[in-house]
Structures are given as structure tokens and as C-alpha cells.
N, C-alpha and C positions, 0 to 999 in steps of 0.2 A: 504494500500500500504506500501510496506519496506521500508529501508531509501535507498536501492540502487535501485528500482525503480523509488522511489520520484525525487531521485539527477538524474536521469538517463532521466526521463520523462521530469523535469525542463530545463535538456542543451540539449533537440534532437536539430538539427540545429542550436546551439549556439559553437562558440567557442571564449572565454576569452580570448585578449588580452591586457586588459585593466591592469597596471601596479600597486599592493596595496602592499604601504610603510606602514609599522606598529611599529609607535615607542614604544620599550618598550615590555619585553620579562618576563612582567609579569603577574598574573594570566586574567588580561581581553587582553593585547596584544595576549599570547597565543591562548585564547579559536577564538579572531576574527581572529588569523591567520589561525588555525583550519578551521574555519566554510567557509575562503574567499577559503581555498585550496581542500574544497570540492564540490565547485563551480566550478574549474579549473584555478582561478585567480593564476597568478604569484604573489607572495608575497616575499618579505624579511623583514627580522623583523632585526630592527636593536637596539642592547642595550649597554649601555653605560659601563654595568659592566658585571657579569655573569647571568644564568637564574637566574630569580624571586629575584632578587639585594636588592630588598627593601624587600621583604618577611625574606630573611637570615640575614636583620639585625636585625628585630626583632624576631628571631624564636624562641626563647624561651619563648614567649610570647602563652597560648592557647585561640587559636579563643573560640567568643561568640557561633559563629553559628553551627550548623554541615555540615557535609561533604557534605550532598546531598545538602545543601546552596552552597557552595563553588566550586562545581564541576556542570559539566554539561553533558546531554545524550549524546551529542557529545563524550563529551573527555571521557567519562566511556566506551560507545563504540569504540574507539580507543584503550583503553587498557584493551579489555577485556580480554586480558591474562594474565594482571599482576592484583599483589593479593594487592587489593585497602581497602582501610578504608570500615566500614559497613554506611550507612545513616547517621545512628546515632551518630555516633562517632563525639567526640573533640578532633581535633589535633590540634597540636602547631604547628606554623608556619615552623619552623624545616622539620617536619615528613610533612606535607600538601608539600612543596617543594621536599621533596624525593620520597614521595609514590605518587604523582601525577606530579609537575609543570615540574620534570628535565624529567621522562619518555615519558609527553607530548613532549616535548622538541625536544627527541630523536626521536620520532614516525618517522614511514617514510614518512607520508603528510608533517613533518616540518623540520626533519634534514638536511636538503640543505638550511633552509631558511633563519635559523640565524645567524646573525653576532653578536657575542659577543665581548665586546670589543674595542668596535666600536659607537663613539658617536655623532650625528645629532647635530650639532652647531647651523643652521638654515635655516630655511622653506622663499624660493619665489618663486613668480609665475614667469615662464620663459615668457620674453619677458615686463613686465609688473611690475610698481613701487608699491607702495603701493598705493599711491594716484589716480592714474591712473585706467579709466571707473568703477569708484565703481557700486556696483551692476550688473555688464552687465557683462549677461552670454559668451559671446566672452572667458571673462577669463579663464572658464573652457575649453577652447578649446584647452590652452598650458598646457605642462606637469607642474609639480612643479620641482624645484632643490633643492637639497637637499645636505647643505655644509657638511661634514661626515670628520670626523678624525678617523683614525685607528694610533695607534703609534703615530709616528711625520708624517704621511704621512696624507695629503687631500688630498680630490677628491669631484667633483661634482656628484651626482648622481640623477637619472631622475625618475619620479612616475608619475601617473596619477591619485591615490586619496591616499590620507593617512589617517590614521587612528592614532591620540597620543593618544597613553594609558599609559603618562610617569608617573600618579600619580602625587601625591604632596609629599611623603615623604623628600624628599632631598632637599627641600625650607622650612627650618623651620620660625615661627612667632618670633617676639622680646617681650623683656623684659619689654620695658619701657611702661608708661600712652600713652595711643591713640596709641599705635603700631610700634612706634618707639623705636628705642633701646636704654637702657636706659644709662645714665651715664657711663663710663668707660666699655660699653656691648664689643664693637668693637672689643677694645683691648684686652678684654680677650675672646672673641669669641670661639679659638680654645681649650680653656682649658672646655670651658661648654657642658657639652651635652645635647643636643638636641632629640637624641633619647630615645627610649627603651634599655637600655644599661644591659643585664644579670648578675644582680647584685648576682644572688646567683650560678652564674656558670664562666664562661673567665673573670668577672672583678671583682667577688668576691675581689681577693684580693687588687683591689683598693677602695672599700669599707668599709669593714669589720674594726671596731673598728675606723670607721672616723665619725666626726658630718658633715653632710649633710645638705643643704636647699634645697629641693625640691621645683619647682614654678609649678603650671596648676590645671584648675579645671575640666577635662574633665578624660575619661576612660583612656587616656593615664598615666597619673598623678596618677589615682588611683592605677591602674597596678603597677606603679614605686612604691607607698607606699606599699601596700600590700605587694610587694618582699623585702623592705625597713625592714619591721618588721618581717617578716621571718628571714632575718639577725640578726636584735638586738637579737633575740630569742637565736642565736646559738654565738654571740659575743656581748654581755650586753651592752659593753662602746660605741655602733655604737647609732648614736641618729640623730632623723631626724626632723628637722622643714620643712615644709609644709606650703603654701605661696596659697592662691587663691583667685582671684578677685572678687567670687560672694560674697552675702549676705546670704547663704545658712547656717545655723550651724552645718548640714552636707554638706559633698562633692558630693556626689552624691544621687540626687530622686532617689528612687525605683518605679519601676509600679509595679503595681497589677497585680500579677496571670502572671508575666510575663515568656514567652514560652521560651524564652534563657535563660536557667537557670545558664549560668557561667555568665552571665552578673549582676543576681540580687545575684549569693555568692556572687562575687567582691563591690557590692555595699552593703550587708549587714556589709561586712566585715572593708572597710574601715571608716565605717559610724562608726563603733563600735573604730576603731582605734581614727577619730576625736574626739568622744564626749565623752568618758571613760581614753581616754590618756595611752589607751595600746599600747603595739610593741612601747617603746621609740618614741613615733609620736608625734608631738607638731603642732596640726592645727591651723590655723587664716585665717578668710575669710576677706571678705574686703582688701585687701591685692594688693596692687604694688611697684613694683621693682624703686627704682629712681637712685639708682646710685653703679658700682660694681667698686670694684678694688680689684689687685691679688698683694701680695707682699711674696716674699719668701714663695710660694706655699700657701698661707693660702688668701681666699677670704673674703673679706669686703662689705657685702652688708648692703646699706638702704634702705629699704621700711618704706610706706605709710599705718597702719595698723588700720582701725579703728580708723582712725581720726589722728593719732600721729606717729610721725617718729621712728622707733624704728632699730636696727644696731645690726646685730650678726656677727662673728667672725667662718666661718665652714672651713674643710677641703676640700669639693666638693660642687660644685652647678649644678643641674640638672634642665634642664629649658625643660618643657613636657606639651608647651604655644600654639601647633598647628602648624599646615603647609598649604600653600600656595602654588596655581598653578603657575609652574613659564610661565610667556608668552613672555619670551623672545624668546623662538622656533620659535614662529611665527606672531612677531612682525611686520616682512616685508608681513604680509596676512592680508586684509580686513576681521577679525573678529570680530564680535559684544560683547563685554562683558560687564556683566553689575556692573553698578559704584561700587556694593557696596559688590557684594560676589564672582567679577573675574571670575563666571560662563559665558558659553557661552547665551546670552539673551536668547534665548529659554527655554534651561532647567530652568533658573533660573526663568523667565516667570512663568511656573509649578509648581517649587518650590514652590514659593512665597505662591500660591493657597494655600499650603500645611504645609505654617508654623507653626512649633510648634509641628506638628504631630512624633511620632515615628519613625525610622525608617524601623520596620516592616509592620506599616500600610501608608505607604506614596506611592501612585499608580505610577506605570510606566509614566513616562514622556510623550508617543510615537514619534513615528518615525518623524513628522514634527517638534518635539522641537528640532532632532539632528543635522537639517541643521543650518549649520552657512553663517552666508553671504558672505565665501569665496567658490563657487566651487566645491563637491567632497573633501573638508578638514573637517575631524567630531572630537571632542573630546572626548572621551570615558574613562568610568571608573571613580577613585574617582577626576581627573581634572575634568571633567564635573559638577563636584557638587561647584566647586569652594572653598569657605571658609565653607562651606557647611560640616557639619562631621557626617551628614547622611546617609553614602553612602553603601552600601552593594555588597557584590558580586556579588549575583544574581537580581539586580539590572544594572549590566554593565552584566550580558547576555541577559537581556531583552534589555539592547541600542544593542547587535550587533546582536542580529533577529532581531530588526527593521532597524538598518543601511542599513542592506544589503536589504532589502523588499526597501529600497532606493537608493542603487546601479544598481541592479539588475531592479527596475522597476515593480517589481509583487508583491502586497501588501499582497500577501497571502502566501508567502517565509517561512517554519518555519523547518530549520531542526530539531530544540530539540526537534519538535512534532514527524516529523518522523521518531525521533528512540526510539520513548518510546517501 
């Protein structure tokens, strides 16, 4: 059967008025607003900045994965007219936003849908407190409201299930011992970055010929070095200390025989940076932040290095320490999370089963890990994974075929099949 039979067969005597609010108008908000609008669900996607917000900030950054990872039968059949990356291909975040996320965007299933601009303050259930009939389904029987800022102007706005796909990029983790931030963090908060900052392109020249400390022990952090010593390369006097918590005497494990192969350059690469002392790179593991201060643009931090305090004197500090789902969206909702990784219980349930594992070989959650115990409210995407930094793309297409095999009621729902 086609996919326009399938979709065709699936709604004979059905018609959709049930109301899907989809926050976040990035690549899993997209593909679920996609899949609800070929359903015949009213959707509006509402996003706090422009399409794919958090993809453009780090888009000079190139994904591990390829394209046929990152993209789905859906949305490749949506734009079967425009001229899309091959399977195989590595794009950088950049190009994956132009040759796919902004054209999705435009499609005519979604161009009426999005509100750019436009930012969801916070999630309750109408009629109903937080504390009030936990677990009883009654609740789902009132819409949710939803407090929305455009400009200076609020307004209430009504849904009957929502869908967060806000990510976690824009809740970065702190500096200090146990998670908290460290000494003098606060105050110089706005001077640190936190993200993927394009050191060898728009911020090149607040780079270039500065000594740096770099913090994080994760692919973000390696990323940052890497581009770190491509710099020194082309300006000698840029010099980078590197700062990371583990015990590791490299930064990052390599797997064997591993199938992403920008993931295992990037770790052969920096591993070579740590333990050889090329690309001006100064590694130390063991390594926490205790206390920063900024004076006349020049940062003072001390760390914890190996047993002994030790204090350098750089011109920038990049802190590439992780992110965090923020839940203050839906604070006023009977969500379940669990104490120790902020996931919704369910998924992290699954998780748990699965720790330690890869994130290529870590199996689909299914469809009952995405109920949460508020209602028709599901989390989707890399919030779902919580502190979790696991998460893959086609990973949050596989939560929104199952979502909807749970909206919808028919557990045999699968459009990405029916349009291979």
C-alpha cells in the first residue's frame, strides 16, 4: 500500500479535532509536526527563536551521523523536489538546517503552523492545580493552557496534547564540585561560554592569539579543542589549557570498528592532542573548577587538579560541562521525573536497563515509556533523555511513531514505513 492510501485508509471516518501544541521548531519538533499534520491534526509549533534555534548555534559544528540518521521518509518525501544531501553525507549543522530543517519548515503541511518568535512561559492543566486528583484521568479531559509571549504581548493559548521537543541546549550545566556553580561562576556567567562557539569562523577573532581554558570531558569539549588547535596552527601564541573531571589520560574512549566514523577522527584526534601536547593543548584530567573571577577582562580561575590546587591567569574561558532539561515549562503538570537524570520515569526506566551501552546500540524505549503521568503531555527528543547524552536523532523519530500509535490509538501506526 502507498503512503497516500495508508494515511487515506487510516482516517476513512475519522476526523481530527483534537488540538497538538508542539514546542520547539526543531529537528524532532519538526519531523512530529510533520507526521501529526498528516494525520489531519491541527498543530502549531511554537519556538522561542527562529527555525532549528539551537541547531544555528552550533552549525559549524559537523554531525557524527549521516543524513539518512538525521532525516526521515516522511520529510524526504515532503521535499522530494528539492535537491537534499545523498544518505551518506556529513553535514554540519549549518547546511542540515538549510538543505533540510528551514525547507521543512516552509512545506505547505507546516507553513501556517509556526510561530517563530514566540515563547511558551508555561504548561497547566485548565481547570486543575498541580496537586489536585493526581493520576485520574478526568484531567485529561480539560485542555492545557499554555502562557505564550510574542513581543511584550501575552496571551493564553488552549491545546489538547502537547508535544516538548525544547531540547536541552539553552540550560547549560555549572562549573563547580557536585554541580553547582563554582566560586565567583555567577558573576561572571555572561562573559563564559557555554556553547559551541565557531572559533575558526564569526568568533575567530575573539580567539585567535588568546590563552584559553577550556572545561568538559564529553564530544562537546573535544569538538571545542580540536577547533582550538586548528587555530594555534594558523596563530602560534593562541594556547589552550583543557580542564576535565575524568580519570581518563585521554579524553575521549574510542570503540572499535566504530560505524560513525567522524566520531572516532575526532577522538583519535584529540586523544593525540592530550597525550603528545600538540595544537598548543595543555590536558589535565582529574580536574574541577573551584573558584573564577574576571578582572579587567582577564579570568582567574582555580581548580582542583590531581590532588593540588593549581591557578592560571587566561584571556577566555569556555565551559563545554553539558546541558540540562529545563522543567520549569511544566512544573504546574503532574510529571514523573526521575531523581537522578531529570528524564521523564519511563524513559529513564529503559535507560537505566541500558546503561553504559552506546548510543548506536541502545534499543528504542517504546511507546509505553512515553506516557508520563500527566495526560496526552509527552517529552520528546534529546529532553527525554534527560542528563542523559545519548540521544540521537533517529532515536526521537522512533518516540514520534510510537507517540502517535498512542495518540491515535492503533498500535500499528507507522508512516516512515509507509513511505519507504
Amino acid at each position: 500500500m502507498n503512503h497516500v492510501a495508508y494515511v487515506a485508509e487510516f482516517m476513512t471516518g475519522k476526523s481530527e479535532s483534537r488540538r497538538i501544541a508542539v514546542l520547539g521548531a526543531g529537528p524532532i519538533g519538526l519531523e512530529a509536526a510533520l507526521y501529526a499534520r498528516q494525520l489531519g491534526f491541527p498543530v502549531t509549533i511554537y519556538e522561542r527563536g527562529q527555525i532549528g534555534d539551537h541547531v544555528r548555534r552550533w552549525g559549524h559544528v559537523r554531525l557524527f551521523s549521516p543524513f539518512a540518521m538525521n532525516s526521515t521518509a516522511l520529510g524526504r518525501a515532503t521535499l522530494r523536489l528539492a535537491k537534499l544531501p545523498g544518505d551518506a553525507d556529513y553535514t554540519t549543522g549549518a547546511e542540515h538546517l538549510a538543505n533540510y530543517l528551514t525547507p521543512l519548515a516552509q512545506s505547505d503541511l507546516l507553513k501556517d503552523c509556526v510561530r517563530t518568535e514566540t515563547l511558551v512561559i508555561r504548561i497547566g492543566r485548565g481547570g486543575f492545580l498541580k496537586n489536585e486528583s493526581p493520576g485520574d484521568p478526568r484531567r485529561g479531559q480539560n485542555p492545557f493552557h499554555l502562557l505564550v509571549r510574542k513581543g511584550q504581548e501575552e496571551r493564553v493559548d488552549e491545546a489538547d496534547i502537547v508535544l516538548d521537543c525544547t531540547g536541552t541546549y539553552g540550560t547549560h550545566r555549572w562549573l563547580g564540585d557536585g554541580g553547582i556553580p563554582a566560586l565567583g561562576e555567577l558573576a561572571a556567567e555572561t562573559q563564559i561560554c557555554y556553547g559551541l562557539d565557531d572559533v575558526l569562523g564569526g568568533r575567530k577573532g575573539h580567539y585567535a592569539g588568546k590563552s584559553i581554558l577550556l572545561v568538559g570531558c564529553g564530544y562537546s569539549a573535544a569538538t571545542t579543542a580540536s577547533l582550538l588547535a586548528t587555530l594555534a596552527e594558523q596563530h602560534p601564541e593562541t594556547w589552550v589549557v583543557w580542564l576535565a573531571r575524568g580519570q581518563r589520560r585521554q579524553p575521549l574512549p574510542r570503540i572499535p570498528n566504530d560505524s560513525l566514523k567522524e566520531r572516532d577522527r575526532l577522538a583519535a584526534r584529540v586523544n593525540s592532542l592530550a597525550t603528545r601536547g600538540d595544537g598548543n593543548v595543555e590536558f589535565h584530567s582529574q580536574s574541577v573548577v573551584r573558584s573564577i573571577s574576571l578582572n579587567n577582562n582577564i579570568f582567574r580561575i582555580t581548580a582542583r587538579t590531581n590532588g593540588k590546587d593549581r591557578t592560571w591567569e587566561v584571556d577566555r574561558l569556555i565551559a563545554n560541562v553539558g546541558y540540562v532539561p529545563d522543567a520549569a515549562l511544566f512544573r504546574e503538570l503532574q510529571v514523573h521525573e526521575c531523581f537522578a537524570t531529570q528524564a521523564p520515569m519511563g524513559i529513564a526506566t529503559a535507560l537505566q536497563k541500558q546503561a553504559g551501552a552506546d548510543c548506536l546500540t541502545i534499543s528504542c524505549t517504546g511507546a509505553a515509556a512515553l506516557r508520563t503521568t500527566e495526560p496526552n503531555f509527552y517529552i520528546l527528543g534529546a529532553k527525554s533523555y534527560g542528563r542523559n547524552s545519548q540521544f540521537l536523532l533517529r532515536t526521537g523519530f522512533e518516540q514520534i511513531r510510537d507517540v502517535f500509535t498512542l495518540i491515535t490509538g492503533r498500535s500499528d501506526l507507522d508512516l516512515y514505513r509507509s513511505t519507504k
